[in-house]
N, C-alpha and C positions, 0 to 999 in steps of 0.2 A: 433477528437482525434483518433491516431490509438496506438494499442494495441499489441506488440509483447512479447508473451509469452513461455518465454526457460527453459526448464527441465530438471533437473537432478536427478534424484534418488527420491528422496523426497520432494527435492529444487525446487521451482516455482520461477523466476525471472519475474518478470514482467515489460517490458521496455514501458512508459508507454510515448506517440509524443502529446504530449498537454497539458492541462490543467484539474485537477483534480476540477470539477466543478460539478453544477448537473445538466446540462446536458451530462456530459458525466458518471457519475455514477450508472444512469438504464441502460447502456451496459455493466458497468461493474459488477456488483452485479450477475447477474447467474454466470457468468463466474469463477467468486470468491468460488459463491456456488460450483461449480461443482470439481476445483481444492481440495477442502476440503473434498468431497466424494468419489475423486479418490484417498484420504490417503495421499497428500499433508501434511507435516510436519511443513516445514517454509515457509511463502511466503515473498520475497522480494520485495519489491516496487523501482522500479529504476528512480527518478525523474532528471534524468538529463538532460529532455528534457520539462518539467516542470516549468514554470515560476509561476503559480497561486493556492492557494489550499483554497477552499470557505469551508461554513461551511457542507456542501452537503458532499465534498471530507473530511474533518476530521470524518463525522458522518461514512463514507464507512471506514476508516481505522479505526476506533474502532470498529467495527460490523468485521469486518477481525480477529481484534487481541482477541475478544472476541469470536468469531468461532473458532479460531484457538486454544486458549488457554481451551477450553471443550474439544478439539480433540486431545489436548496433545500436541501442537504445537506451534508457534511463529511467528511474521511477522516483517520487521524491516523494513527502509526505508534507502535509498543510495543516494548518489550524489544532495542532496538536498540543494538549492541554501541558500547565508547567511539569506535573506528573510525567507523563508520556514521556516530554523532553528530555528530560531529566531521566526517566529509564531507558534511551535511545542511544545517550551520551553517555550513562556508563559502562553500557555495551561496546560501544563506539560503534553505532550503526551509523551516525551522521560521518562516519569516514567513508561511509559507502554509497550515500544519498544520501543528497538537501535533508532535513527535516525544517520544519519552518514553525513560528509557536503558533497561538491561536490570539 
């Protein structure tokens, strides 16, 4: 998986070339960490290059939106396939942050 992360103000986008699994979520997790000590406000997750999200990748976006939400902050998630949608909302993770389709 590779991990391109774009900054704006507050704004972390995070464009995110694979699959949200657990093997690729111990590369992501400092990373995460770190963006929220640099005062990181929203971080966006942009899954449009995202076909898979295990329960590894839901456990890192709740650990996100509950880091984020102590910090005063938010994280949402973009361009996520009807699949994704669709397993986000039977969790009821969009109770917790936007998801947005693709």
């Amino acid at each position: 998986m590779e991990l391109q992360i774009e900054r704006l103000e507050t704004t972390a986008t995070l464009h995110l070339q694979g699959d949200l699994v657990a093997a690729t979520v111990a590369t992501l997790r400092p990373q995460l960490r770190t963006l929220v000590q640099e005062g990181i406000k929203e971080l966006v997750f942009d899954l449009a290059a995202t076909t898979m999200v295990d329960s590894s990748g839901i456990g890192l976006l709740m650990a996100a939106h509950n880091s984020m939400s102590r910090a005063g902050g938010s994280i949402r998630v973009v361009h996520a396939s009807p699949e994704i949608q669709e397993l986000f909302q039977s969790m009821r993770l969009n109770q917790h942050f936007a998801v947005a389709a693709a």
